[in-house]
C-alpha positions in Angstrom: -8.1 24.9 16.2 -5.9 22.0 16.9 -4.8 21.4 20.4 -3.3 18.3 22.0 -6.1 15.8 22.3 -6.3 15.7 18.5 -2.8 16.4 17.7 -2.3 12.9 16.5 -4.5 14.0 13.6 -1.6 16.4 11.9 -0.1 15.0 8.8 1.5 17.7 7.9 4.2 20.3 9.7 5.1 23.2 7.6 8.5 25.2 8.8 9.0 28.4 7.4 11.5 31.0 8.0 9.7 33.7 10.7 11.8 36.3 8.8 10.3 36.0 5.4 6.7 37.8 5.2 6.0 36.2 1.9 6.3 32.9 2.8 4.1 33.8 6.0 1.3 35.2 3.9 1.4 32.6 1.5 1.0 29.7 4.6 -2.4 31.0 5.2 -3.8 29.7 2.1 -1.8 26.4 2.6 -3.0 23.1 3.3 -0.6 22.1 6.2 -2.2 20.9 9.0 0.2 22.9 11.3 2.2 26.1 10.4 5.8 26.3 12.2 7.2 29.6 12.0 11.1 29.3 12.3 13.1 31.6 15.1 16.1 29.2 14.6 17.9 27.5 12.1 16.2 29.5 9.1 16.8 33.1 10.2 20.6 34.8 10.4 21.8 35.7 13.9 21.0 39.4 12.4 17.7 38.7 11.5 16.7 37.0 14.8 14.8 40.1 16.4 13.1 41.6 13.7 11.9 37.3 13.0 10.6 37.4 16.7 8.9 40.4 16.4 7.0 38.8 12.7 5.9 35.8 13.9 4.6 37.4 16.8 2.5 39.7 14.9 1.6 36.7 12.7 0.6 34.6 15.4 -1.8 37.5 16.1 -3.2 38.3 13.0 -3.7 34.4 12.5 -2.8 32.0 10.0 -5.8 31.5 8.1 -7.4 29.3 10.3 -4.5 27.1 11.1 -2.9 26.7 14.2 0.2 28.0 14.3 3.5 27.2 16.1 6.9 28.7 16.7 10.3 27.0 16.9 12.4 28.9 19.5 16.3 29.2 19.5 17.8 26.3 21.6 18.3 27.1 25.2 21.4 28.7 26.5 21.4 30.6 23.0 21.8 34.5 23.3 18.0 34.5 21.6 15.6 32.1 23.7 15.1 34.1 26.7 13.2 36.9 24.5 11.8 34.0 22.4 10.3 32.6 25.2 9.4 36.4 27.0 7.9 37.9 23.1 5.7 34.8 23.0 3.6 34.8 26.1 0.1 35.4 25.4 -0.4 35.9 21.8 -2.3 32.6 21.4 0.1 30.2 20.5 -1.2 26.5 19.3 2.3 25.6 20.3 5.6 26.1 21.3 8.4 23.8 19.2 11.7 23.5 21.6 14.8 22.4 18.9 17.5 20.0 20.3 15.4 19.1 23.2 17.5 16.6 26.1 15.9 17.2 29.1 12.1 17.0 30.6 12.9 20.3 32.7 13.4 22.2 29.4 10.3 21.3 28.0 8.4 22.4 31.4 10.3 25.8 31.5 9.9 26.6 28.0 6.0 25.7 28.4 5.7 27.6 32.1 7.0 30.6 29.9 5.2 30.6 26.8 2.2 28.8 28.6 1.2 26.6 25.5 2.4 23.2 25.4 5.5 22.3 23.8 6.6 20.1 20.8 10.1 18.9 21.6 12.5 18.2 18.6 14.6 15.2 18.9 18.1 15.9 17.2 21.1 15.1 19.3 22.1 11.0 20.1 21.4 12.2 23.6 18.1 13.4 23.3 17.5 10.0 21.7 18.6 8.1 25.0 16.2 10.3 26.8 13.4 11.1 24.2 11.1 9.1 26.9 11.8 11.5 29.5 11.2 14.2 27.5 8.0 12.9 26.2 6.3 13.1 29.8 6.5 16.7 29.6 6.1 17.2 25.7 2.7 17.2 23.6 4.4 15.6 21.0 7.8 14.9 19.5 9.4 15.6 16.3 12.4 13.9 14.6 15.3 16.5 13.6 16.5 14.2 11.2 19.2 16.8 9.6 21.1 17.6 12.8 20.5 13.8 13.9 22.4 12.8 11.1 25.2 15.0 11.7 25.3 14.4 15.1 25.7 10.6 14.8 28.5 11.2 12.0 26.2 9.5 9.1 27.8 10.9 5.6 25.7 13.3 3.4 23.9 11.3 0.7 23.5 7.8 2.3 19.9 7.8 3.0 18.4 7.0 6.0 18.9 3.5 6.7 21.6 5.0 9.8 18.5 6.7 11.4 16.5 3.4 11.5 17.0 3.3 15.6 16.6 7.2 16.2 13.5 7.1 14.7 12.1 4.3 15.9 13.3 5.3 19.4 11.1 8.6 18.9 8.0 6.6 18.1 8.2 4.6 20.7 8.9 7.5 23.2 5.6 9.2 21.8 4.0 6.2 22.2 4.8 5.6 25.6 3.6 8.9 26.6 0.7 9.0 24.9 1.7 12.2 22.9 2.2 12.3 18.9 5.2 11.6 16.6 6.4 13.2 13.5 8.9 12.4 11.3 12.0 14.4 9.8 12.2 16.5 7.0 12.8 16.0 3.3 16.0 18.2 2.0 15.3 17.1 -1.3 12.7 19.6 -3.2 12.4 18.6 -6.7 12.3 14.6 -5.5 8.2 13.7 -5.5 9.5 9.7 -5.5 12.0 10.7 -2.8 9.1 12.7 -0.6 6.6 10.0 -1.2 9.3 7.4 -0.2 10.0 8.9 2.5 6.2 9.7 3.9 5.6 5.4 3.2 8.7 4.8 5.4 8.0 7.0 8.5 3.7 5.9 8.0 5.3 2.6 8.4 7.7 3.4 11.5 4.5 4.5 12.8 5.0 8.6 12.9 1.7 10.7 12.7 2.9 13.0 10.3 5.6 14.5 8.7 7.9 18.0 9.2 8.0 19.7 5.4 10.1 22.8 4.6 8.3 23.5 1.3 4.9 24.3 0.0 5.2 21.7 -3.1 5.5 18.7 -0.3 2.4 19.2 1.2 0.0 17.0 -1.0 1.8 14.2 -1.1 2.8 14.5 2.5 -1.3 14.9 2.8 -2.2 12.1 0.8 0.2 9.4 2.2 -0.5 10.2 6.0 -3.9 10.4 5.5 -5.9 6.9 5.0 -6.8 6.7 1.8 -10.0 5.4 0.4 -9.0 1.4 0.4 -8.3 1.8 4.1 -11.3 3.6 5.0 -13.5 0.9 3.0 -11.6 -1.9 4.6 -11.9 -0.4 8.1 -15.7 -0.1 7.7 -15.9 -3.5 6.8 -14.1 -4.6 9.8 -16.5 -2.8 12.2 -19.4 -3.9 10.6 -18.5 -7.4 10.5 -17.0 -7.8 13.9 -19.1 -9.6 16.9 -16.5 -9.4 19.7 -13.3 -11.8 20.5 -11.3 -13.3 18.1 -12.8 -14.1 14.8 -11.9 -14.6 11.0 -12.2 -11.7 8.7 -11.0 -11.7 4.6 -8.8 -14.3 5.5 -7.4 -13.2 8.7 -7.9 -13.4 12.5 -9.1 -10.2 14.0 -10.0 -9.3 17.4 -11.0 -6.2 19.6 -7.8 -4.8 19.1 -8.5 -4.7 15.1 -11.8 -2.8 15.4 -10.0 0.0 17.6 -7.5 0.4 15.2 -9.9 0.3 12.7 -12.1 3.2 14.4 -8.8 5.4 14.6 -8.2 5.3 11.4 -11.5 6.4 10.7 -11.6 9.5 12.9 -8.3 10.4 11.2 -9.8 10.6 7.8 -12.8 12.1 9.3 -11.2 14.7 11.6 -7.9 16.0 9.7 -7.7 19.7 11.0 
């Protein structure tokens, strides 16, 4: 079961809606490291209850192994207080708090769930205070869709206008010692896009990435986790460092190096 201390291990966040019971059955036999079930944006105001009520039974019944979290509605909604009331106790991995902008929502909506909270960044002020919020938040997660609309960048022109947001995310998580993950990709039948997109937020330096499809889960896999020229190249760091700074293939290398190089190493040893 994943909990916090390895959460930096996830690659992969699969959000599905909460009110479709296919999709929920189908999840168990997925390889997502984490399964999100949606209570917000994916489910109609009047399909909000009987949603609560399905991933609540899901959550129950298990996910096949996986640990499973559930996005609430955003506070002040007419839906979180029951959110946060219908999921207390059931054995949540985690609780996923959208349009997070405030370290006091992230502690309520964790007192009243009692499981930790991922909080989604997605406003331009819960950028400005994504380190406050990471002190109270296991992790934080890039909502890169109503970021975008929030800061007034047009449909279609990449994400080149999300550069600081995201960055600003990482470096909150990082701060805080918590994990980062990356936005979704809207575009489904794009594998160049996807894998594009994975490379650019590995290289921002984002854990994993938030997927709203079953097809983008492989490559979101494979490109988050180290692949096999990294994990040789690693284990030929360790093995041929002797402490302080010293050359190594044709670059300087020091303690800092074989850390990095031992991480990596638990990741590909350790994906959940």
């Amino acid at each position: 079961m994943l909990n916090v201390s390895d959460l930096r291990l996830c690659r992969t966040l699969l959000f599905l809606p909460a009110s479709n019971p296919r999709a929920i059955e189908k999840a168990r036999g997925l390889d997502a490291d984490l399964i999100v079930l949606d209570l917000e944006d994916a489910v109609k105001a009047e399909s909000k209850q009987s949603a609560r009520e399905a991933a609540v039974a899901a959550v129950r019944e298990g996910m096949g192994g996986r640990p499973v979290a559930v996005r609430v509605n955003v506070p002040g909604s007419s839906w979180y207080e029951a959110d946060a009331a219908a999921l207390r106790g059931i054995g949540l991995s985690f609780a996923i708090l959208p349009k997070a902008e405030s370290e006091q929502q992230i502690r309520d909506l964790g007192e009243r769930v009692d499981a930790p909270v991922l909080a989604m960044i997605e406003t331009a002020r819960g950028v400005q205070v994504a380190a406050q919020v990471a002190r109270a938040a296991a992790g934080l997660v890039a909502g890169t869709n109503d970021l975008s609309a929030d800061l007034a960048i047009p449909a279609g022109s990449g994400r080149a206008g999300l550069a600081l947001g995201l960055q600003s995310v990482v470096l909150a998580a990082r701060a805080a010692g918590i994990a980062a993950f990356d936005g979704v990709c809207n575009r489904l039948e794009d594998d160049e896009g996807l894998a594009a997109e994975c490379r650019e937020g590995r290289a921002f330096g984002f854990d994993g990435k938030s997927l709203i499809h079953p097809s983008q889960i492989a490559t979101a896999n494979r490109i988050f986790g180290p692949n096999d020229n990294e994990i040789d190249a690693a284990q030929r760091l360790i093995a041929a460092a002797t402490g302080g700074a010293e050359r190594f293939e044709g670059r300087m290398i020091e303690s800092l190096h074989v850390e990095q190089a031992r991480a990596l190493l638990a990741r590909s040893r350790q994906q959940p």
